[in-house]
BAMAR-632299 format. One record per residue (C-alpha): residue in three letters; x, y, z; residue number from 1. Coordinates in nm, 2 decimals. Last residue first. Layout:
// BAMAR-632299
+-----+--------+--------+--------+-----+
| res |     xx |     yy |     zz |   n |
+-----+--------+--------+--------+-----+
| ALA |      X |      Y |      Z | NUM |
...
+-----+--------+--------+--------+-----+
END
This chain:
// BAMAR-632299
+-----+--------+--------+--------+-----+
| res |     xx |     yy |     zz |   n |
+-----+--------+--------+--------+-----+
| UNK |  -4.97 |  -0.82 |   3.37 | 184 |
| UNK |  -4.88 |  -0.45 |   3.20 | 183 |
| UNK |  -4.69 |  -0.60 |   2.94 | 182 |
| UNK |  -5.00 |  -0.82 |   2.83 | 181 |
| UNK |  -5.18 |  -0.46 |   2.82 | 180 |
| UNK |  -4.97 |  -0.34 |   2.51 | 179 |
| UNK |  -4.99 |  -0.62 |   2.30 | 178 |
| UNK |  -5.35 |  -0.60 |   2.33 | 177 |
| UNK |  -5.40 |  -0.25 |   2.29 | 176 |
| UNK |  -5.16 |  -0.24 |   2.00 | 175 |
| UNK |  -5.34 |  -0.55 |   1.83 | 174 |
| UNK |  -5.66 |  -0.35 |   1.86 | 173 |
| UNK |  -5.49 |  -0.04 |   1.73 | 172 |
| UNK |  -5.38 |  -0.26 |   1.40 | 171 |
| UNK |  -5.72 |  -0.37 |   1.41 | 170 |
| UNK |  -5.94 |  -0.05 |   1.41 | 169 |
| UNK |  -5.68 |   0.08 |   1.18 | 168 |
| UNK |  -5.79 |  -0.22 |   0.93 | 167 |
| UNK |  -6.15 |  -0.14 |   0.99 | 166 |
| UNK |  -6.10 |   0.25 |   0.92 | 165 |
| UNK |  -6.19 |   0.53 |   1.14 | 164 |
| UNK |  -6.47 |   0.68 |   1.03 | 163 |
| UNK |  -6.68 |   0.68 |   1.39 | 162 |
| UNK |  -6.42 |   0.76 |   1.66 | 161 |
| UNK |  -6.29 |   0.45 |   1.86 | 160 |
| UNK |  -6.40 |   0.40 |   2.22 | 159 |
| UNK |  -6.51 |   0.08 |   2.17 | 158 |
| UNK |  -6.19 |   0.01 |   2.16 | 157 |
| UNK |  -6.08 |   0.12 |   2.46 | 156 |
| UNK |  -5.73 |   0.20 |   2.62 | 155 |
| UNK |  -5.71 |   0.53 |   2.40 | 154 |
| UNK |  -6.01 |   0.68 |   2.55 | 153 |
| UNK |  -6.00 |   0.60 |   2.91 | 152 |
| UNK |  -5.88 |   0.99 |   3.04 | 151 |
| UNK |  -6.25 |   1.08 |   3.13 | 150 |
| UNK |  -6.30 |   1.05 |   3.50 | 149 |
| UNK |  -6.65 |   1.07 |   3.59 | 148 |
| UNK |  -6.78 |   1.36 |   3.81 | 147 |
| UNK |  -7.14 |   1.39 |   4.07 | 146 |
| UNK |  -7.28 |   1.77 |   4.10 | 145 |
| UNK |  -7.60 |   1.79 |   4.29 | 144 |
| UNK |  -7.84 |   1.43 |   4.35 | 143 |
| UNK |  -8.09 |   1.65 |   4.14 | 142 |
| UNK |  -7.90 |   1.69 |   3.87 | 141 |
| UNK |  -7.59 |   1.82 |   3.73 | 140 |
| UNK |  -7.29 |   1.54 |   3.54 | 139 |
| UNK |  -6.95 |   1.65 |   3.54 | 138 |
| UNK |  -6.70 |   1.54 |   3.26 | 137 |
| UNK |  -6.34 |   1.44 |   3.37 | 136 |
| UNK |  -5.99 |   1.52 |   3.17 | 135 |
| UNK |  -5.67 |   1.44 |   3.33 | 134 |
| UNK |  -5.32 |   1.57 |   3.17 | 133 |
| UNK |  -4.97 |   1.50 |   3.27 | 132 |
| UNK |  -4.95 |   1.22 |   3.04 | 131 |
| UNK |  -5.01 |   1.41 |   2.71 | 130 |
| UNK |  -4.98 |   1.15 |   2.44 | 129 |
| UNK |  -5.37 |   1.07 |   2.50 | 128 |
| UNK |  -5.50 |   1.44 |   2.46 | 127 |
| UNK |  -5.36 |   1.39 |   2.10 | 126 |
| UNK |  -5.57 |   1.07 |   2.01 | 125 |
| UNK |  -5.86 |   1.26 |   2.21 | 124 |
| UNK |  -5.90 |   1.60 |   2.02 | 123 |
| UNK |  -5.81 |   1.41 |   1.69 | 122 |
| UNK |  -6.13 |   1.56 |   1.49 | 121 |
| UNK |  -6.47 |   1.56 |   1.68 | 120 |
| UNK |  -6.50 |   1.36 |   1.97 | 119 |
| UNK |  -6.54 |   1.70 |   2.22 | 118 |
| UNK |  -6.56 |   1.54 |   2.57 | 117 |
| UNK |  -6.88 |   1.65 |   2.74 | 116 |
| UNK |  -7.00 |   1.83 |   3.06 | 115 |
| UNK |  -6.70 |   2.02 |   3.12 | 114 |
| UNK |  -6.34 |   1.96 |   3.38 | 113 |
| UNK |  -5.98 |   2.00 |   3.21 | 112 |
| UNK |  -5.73 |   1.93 |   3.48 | 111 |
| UNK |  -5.39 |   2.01 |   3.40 | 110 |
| UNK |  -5.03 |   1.91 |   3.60 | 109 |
| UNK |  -4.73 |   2.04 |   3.61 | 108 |
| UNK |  -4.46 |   1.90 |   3.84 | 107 |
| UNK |  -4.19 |   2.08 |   4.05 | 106 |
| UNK |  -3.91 |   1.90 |   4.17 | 105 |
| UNK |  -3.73 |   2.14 |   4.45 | 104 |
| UNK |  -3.37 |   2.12 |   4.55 | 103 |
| UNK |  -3.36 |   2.48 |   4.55 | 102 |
| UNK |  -3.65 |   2.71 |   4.44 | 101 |
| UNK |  -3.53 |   3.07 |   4.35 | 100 |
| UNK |  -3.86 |   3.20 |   4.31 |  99 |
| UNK |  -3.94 |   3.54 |   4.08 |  98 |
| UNK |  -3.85 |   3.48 |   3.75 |  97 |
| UNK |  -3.85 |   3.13 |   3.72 |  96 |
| UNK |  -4.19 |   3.12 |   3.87 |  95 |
| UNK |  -4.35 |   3.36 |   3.66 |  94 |
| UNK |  -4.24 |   3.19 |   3.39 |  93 |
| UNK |  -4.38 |   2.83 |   3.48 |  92 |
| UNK |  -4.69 |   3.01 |   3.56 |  91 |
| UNK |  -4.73 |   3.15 |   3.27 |  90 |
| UNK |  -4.64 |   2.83 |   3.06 |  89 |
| UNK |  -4.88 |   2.62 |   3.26 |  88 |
| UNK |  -5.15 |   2.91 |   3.21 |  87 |
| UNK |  -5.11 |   2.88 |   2.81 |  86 |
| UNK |  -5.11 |   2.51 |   2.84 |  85 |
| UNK |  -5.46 |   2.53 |   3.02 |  84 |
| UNK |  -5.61 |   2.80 |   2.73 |  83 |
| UNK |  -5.45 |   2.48 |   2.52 |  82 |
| UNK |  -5.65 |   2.20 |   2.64 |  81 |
| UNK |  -5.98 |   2.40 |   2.66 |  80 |
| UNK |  -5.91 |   2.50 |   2.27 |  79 |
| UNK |  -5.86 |   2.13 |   2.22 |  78 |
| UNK |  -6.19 |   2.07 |   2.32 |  77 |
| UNK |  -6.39 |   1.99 |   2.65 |  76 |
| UNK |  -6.72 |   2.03 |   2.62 |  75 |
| UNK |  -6.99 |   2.30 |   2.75 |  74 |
| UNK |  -6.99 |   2.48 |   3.13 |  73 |
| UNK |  -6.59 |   2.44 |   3.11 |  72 |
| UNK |  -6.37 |   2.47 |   3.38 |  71 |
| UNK |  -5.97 |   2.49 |   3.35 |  70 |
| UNK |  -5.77 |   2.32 |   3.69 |  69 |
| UNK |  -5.44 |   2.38 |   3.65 |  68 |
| UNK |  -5.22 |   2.14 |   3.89 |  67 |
| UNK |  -4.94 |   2.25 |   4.03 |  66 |
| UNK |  -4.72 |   1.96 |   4.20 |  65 |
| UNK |  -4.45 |   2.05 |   4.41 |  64 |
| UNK |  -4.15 |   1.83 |   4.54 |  63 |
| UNK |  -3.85 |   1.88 |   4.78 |  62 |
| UNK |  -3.56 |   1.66 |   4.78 |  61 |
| UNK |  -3.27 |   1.49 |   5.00 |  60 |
| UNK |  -3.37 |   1.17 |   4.89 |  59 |
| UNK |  -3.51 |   1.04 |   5.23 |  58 |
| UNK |  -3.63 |   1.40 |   5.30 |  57 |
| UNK |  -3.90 |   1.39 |   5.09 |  56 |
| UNK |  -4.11 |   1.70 |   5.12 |  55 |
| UNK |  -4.41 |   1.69 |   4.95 |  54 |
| UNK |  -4.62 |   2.02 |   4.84 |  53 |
| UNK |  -4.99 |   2.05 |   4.62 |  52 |
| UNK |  -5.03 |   2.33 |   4.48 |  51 |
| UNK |  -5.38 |   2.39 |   4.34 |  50 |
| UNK |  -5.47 |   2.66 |   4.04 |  49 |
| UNK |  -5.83 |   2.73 |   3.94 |  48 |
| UNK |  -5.98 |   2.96 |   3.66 |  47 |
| UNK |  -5.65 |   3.06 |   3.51 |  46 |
| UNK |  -5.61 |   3.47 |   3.42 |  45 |
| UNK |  -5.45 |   3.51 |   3.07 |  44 |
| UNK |  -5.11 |   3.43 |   2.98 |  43 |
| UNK |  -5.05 |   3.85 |   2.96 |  42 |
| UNK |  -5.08 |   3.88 |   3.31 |  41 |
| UNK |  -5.11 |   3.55 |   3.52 |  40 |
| UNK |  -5.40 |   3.66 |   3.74 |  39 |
| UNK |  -5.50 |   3.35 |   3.90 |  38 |
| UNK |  -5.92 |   3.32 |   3.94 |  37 |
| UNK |  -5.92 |   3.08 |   4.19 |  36 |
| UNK |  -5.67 |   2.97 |   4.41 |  35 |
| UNK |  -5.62 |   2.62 |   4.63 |  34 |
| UNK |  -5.33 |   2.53 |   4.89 |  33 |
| UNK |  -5.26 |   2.20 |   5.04 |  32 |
| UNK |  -5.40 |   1.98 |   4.72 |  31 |
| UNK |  -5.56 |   1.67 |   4.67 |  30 |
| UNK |  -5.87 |   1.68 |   4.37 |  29 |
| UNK |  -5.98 |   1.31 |   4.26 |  28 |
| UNK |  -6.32 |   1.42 |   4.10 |  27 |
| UNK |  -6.60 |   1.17 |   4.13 |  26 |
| UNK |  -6.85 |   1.23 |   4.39 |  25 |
| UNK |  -6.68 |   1.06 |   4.69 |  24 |
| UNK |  -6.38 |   1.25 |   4.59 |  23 |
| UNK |  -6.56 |   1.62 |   4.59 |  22 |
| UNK |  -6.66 |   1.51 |   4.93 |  21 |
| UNK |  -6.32 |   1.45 |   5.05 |  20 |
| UNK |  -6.18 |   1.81 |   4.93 |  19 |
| UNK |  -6.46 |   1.96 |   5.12 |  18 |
| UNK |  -6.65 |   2.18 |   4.85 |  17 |
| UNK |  -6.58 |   2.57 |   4.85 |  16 |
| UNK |  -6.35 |   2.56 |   4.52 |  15 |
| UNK |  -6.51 |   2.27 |   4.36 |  14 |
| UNK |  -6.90 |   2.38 |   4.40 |  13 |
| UNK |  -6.79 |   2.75 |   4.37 |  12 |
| UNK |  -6.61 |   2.66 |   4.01 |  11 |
| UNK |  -6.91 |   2.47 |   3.88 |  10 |
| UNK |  -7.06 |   2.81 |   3.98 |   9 |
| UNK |  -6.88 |   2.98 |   3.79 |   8 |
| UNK |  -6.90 |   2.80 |   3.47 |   7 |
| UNK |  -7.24 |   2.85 |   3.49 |   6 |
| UNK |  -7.58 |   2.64 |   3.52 |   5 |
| UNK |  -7.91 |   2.76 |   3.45 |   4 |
| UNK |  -8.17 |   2.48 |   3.56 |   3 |
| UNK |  -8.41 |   2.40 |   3.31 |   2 |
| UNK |  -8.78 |   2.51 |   3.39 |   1 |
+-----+--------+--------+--------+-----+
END
């Protein structure tokens, strides 16, 4: 008999789990305060929401990072991407509206989690221009939960989407290349 596995309780495992242990098996969660199930009003109600806060006195400046968190039982698709947008925004405008945060940096930041990246269409080209995004698939079994962080696409070849030309294969090659002897 197959093991029935739901969105919520991928979201128990990460909301109850030590944030160490949920490290050791993959996903590279650090936050001070975590929420579940954030009522945004009209931009929806977000699964998880961590804030993560850093006071840096040397310069004078406060920072926050919020990270979305938005679970899916299936794959991750640009629909995932964007319900995660759409509770960025909210928050951002709830925020403005109700905080007056001096001195602060505050960062945005979304997580999508789901057993499988969605290759159809341009999903991945466009999740790559987005740099304040990590993607990682989760894997159930009888070991429990384990993660692997997805955001490799655009650094791979091999990771190219069938029907993309030869000659684009190459030009991206050359990009790649090009682009990692600057990193050295």
């Amino acid at each position: 008999m197959a093991i029935q596995f739901l969105e919520r309780d991928l979201e128990d495992i990460i909301f109850n789990a030590p944030q160490d242990k949920l490290q050791e098996r993959g996903l590279d969660i650090a936050y001070d305060v975590i929420k579940r199930q954030v009522n945004l009003g009209s931009y929806g109600i977000a699964d998880m929401v961590t804030f993560d806060y850093f006071n840096l006195e040397t310069f004078g400046e406060k920072s926050l990072i919020i990270t979305v968190y938005e679970l899916k039982k299936g794959n991750i698709n640009v629909q995932a991407l964007m319900q995660a947008a759409k509770y960025v925004k909210g928050i951002q405008r709830i925020l403005e509206r109700t905080l007056n945060i001096k001195n602060t940096r505050i960062e945005y930041k979304i997580c999508l989690v789901g057993c499988e990246l969605d290759y159809s269409g341009g999903f991945l080209l466009l999740t790559d221009l987005i740099d304040c995004l990590e993607m990682y698939t989760y894997r159930y079994d009888f070991d429990g939960i384990s993660f692997e962080f997805r955001n490799e696409f655009i650094n791979s070849i091999e990771n190219m989407p069938d029907g993309i030309s030869d000659y684009a294969k190459d030009i991206f090659s050359t990009l790649i290349d090009q682009t990692n002897g600057r990193r050295k």
